[in-house]
C-alpha positions as CSV (number, residue, x, y, z in Angstrom):
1,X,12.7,-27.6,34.0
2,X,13.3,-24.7,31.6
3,X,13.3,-21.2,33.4
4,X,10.3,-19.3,32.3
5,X,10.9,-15.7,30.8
6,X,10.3,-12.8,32.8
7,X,7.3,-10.4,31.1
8,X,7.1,-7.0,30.4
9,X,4.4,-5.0,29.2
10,X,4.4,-4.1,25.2
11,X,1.8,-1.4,24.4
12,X,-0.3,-1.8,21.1
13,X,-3.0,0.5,18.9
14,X,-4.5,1.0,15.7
15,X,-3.1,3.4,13.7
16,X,-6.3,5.7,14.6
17,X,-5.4,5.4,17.8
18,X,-9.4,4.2,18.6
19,X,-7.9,1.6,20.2
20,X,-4.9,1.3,22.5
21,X,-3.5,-1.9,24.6
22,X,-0.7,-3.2,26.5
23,X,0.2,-7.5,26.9
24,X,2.4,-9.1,29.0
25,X,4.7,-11.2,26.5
26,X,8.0,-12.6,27.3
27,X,10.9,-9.8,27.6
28,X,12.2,-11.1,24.4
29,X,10.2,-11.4,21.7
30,X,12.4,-12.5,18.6
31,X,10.3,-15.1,17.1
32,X,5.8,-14.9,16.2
33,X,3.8,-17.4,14.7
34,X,2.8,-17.0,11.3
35,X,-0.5,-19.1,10.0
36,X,-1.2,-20.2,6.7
37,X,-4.7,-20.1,6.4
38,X,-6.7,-18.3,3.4
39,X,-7.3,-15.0,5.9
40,X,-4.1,-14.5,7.1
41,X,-1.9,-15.1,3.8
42,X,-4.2,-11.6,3.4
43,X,-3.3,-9.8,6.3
44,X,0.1,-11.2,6.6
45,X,-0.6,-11.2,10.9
46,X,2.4,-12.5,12.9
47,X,0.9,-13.1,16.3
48,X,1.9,-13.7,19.7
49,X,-0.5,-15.8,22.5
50,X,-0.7,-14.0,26.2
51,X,-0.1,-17.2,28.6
52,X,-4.2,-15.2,30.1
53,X,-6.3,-13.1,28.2
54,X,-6.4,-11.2,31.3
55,X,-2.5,-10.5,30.1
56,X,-4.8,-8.2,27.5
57,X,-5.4,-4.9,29.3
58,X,-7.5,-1.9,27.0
59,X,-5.7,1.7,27.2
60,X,-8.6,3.2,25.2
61,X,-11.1,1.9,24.0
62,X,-13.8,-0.5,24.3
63,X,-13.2,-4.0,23.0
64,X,-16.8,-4.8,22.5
65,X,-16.8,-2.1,19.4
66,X,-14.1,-3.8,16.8
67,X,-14.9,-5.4,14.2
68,X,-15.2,-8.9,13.9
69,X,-15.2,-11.2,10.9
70,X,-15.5,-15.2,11.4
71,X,-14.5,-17.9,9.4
72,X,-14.9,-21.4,10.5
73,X,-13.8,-21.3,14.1
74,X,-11.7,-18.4,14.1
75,X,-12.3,-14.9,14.9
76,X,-10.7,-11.7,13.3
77,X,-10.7,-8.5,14.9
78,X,-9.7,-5.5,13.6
79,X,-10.4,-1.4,13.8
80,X,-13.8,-0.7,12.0
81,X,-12.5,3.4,11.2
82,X,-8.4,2.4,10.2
83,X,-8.6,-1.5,9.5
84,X,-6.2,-2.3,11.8
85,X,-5.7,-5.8,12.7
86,X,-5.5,-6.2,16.1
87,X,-6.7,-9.9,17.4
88,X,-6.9,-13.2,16.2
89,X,-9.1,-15.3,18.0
90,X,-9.8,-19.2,18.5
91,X,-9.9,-21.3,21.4
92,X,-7.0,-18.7,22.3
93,X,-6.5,-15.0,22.1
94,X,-3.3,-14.0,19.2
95,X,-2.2,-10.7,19.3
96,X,-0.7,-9.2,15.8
97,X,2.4,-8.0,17.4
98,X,2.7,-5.7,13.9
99,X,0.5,-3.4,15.8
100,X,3.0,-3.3,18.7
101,X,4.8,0.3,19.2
102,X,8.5,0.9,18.5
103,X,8.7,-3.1,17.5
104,X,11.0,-4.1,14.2
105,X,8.4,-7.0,12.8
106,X,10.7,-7.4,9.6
107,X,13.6,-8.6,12.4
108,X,11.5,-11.3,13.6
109,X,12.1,-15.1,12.9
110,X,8.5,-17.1,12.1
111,X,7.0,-20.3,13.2
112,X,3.8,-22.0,11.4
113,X,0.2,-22.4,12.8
114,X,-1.8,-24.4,10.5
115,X,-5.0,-22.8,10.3
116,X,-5.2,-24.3,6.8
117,X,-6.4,-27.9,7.3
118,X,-9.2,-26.5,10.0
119,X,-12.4,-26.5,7.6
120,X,-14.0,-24.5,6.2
121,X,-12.2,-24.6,2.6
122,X,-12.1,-20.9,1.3
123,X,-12.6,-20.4,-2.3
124,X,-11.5,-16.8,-3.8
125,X,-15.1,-14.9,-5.1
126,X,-15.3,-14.6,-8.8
127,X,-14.8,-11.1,-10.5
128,X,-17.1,-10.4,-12.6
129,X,-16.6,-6.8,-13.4
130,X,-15.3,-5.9,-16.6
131,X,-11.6,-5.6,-17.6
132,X,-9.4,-2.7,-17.1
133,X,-9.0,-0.8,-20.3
134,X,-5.6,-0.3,-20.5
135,X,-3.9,-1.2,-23.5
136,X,-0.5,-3.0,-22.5
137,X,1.7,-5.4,-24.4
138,X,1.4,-8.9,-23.3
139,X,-0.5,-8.0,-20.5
140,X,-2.4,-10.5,-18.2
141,X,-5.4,-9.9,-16.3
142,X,-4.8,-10.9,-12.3
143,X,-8.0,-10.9,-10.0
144,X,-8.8,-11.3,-6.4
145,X,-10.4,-9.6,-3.4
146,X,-10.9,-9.5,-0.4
147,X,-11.7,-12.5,1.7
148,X,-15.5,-11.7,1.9
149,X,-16.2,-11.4,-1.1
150,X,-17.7,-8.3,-0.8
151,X,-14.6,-6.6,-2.8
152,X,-13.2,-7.9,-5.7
153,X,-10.4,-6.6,-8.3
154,X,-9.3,-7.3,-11.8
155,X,-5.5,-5.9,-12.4
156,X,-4.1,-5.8,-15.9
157,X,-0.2,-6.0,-16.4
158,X,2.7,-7.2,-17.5
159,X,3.5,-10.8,-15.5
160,X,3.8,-10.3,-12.2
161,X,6.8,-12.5,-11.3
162,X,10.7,-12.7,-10.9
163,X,10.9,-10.7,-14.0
164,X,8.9,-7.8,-12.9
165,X,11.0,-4.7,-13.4
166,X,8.7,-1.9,-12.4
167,X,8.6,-0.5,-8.9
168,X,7.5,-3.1,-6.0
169,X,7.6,-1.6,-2.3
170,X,7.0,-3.1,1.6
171,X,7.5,0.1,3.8
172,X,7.5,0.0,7.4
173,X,5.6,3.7,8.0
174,X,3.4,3.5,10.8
175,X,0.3,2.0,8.4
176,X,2.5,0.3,6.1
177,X,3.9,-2.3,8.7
178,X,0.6,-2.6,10.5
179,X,-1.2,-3.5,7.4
180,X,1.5,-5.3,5.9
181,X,0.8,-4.1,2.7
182,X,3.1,-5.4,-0.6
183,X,2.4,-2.6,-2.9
184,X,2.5,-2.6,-6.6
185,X,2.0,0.7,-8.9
186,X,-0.6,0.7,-11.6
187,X,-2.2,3.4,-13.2
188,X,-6.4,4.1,-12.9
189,X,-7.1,1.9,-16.4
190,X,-5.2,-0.8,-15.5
191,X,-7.3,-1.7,-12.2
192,X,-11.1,-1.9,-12.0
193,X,-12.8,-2.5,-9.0
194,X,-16.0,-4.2,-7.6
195,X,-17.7,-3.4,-4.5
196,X,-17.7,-0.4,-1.6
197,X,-14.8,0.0,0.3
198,X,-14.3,1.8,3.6
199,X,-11.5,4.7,3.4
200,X,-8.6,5.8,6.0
201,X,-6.5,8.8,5.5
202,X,-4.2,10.8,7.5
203,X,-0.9,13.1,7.1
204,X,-1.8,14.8,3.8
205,X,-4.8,13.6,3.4
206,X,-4.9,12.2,-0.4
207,X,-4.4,8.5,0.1
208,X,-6.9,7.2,1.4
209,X,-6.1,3.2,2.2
210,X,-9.2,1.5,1.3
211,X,-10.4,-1.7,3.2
212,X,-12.9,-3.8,3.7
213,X,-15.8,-3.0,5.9
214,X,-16.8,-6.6,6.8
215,X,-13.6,-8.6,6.8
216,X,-10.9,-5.8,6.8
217,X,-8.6,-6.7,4.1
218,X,-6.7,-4.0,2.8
219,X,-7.2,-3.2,-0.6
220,X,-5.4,-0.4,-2.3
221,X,-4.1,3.2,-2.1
222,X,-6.6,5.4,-3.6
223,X,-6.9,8.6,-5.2
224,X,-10.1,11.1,-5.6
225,X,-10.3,11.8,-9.3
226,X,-9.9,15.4,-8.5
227,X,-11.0,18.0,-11.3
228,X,-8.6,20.9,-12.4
229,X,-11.0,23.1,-10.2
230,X,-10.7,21.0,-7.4
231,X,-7.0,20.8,-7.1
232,X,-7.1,24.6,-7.4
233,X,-8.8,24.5,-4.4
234,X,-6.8,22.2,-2.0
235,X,-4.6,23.6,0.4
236,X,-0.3,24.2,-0.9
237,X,0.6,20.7,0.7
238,X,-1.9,18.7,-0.6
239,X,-2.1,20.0,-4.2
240,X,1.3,19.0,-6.0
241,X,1.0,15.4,-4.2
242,X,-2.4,15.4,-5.8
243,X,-1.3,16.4,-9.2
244,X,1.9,13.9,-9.2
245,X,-0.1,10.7,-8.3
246,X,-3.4,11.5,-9.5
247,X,-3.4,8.5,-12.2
248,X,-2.0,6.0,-9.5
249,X,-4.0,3.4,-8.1
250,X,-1.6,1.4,-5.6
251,X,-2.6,-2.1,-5.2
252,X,-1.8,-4.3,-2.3
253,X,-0.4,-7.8,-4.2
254,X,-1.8,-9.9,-0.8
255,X,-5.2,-9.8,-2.4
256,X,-4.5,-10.9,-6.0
257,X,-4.6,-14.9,-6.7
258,X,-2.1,-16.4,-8.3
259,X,0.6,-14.8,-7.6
260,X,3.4,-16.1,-6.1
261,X,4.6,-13.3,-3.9
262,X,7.8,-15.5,-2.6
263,X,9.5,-14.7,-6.2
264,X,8.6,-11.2,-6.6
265,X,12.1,-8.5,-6.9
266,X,10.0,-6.8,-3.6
267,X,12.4,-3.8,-2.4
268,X,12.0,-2.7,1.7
269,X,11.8,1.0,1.9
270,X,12.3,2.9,5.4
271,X,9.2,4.7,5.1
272,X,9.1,4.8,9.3
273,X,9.8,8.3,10.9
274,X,9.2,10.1,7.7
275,X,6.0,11.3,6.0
276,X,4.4,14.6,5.7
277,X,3.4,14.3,9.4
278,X,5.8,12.0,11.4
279,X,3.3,9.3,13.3
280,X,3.2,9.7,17.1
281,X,2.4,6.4,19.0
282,X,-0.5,6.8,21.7
């Protein structure tokens, strides 16, 4: 009989810090499971199943308040103020170990969990907005959304493939990793967007990561379409960010369809322990 690992304890939050856990896991954790289903190719979760949910003990606060969004027989829990997600949940309990403190997900080795094949079939919402106005040279027009629905997105650009020669960042700051964002660089005109979104920001306070309300998917980086006036009037750090990315509209590449994201020239950026405000764990 195979020796079973010791445990230890590996502590967990949101990145508001709302909500703060600790799960007993094996000692060493160098491989999660990674499923393929329509949600998760969105949030990118690598997970990790507690041999108890009692393993699953709440530092702050109260389980019972995150949001939950269902598809078929699977539950996904996530922060309702940051979008953090936190839980996936079937006949077992998966925790997204990229909410884990001080943990290097990008080290990690992946196995497959077919959520696929379990039924429902998902089919992406249609947008039906109207195209983004930019003018751009053998451009395409890429949509998608969130899983909902509720949010969808029409993207105009060159292809986005192997050829792509523009900027294309993962970062592994503190909200990057958690969200597992894949960020691409597009200016206001080429994006327009359908539906409310729910906004987080911290550090400087200009970005503000949109996300879905109902079934958290992360949307895009946005930025207030501040007036001349306006910018006069935010505070020394905030104003020259403002001013440099105020035509920028950061799009998260998980939520557009068809786009192979395996091919794309992505470049990893050390974004962790930098920032305006370097993020503190709780």
């Amino acid at each position: 009989m195979a020796e079973q690992q010791s445990l230890k304890n590996y502590r967990a939050n949101c990145h508001c810090a709302a909500f703060v856990y600790e799960v007993a896991l094996p000692e060493t954790i160098d491989t999660g499971l990674k499923c393929n289903c329509s949600y998760c190719y969105k949030r990118d979760g690598i997970y990790q199943c507690p041999q108890s949910n009692d393993d699953i003990k709440f530092v702050k606060g109260d389980p019972t308040t995150l949001s939950s969004y269902s598809f078929g027989d699977t539950k996904h829990q996530f922060c309702p103020n940051c979008g953090t997600y936190l839980f996936r949940v079937d006949s077992k309990i998966y925790v997204n170990v990229r909410a884990f403190q001080n943990f290097n997900v990008w080290d990690m080795k992946t196995q497959p969990l077919d959520g696929l094949s379990s039924p429902p079939t998902w089919h992406p919402t249609q947008f039906t907005g109207r195209d983004p106005p930019a003018e751009i040279e053998n451009a395409k027009v890429y949509t998608g959304g969130c899983h909902c629905g509720a949010i969808t997105i029409a993207l105009k650009s060159k292809p986005i493939d192997s050829t792509y020669d523009e900027k294309l960042l993962e970062c592994d700051c503190s909200i990057c990793i958690r969200n597992a964002y894949l960020w691409i660089y597009p200016s206001k005109s080429q994006v327009t967007i359908v539906g409310d979104s729910r906004y987080y920001s911290f550090g400087r306070g200009v970005w503000k990561k949109a996300f879905c309300g109902t079934c958290g998917v992360p949307i895009k980086n946005h930025v207030d379409d501040y007036t001349p006036e306006q910018i006069a009037e935010l505070p020394e750090h905030q104003r020259q960010w403002a001013v440099v990315h105020l035509d920028w509209s950061p799009i998260n590449l998980r939520v557009l369809d068809r786009v192979n994201l395996g091919e794309l020239p992505m470049k990893r950026v050390k974004g962790s322990g930098g920032g305006y405000t370097p993020y503190v764990n709780p």
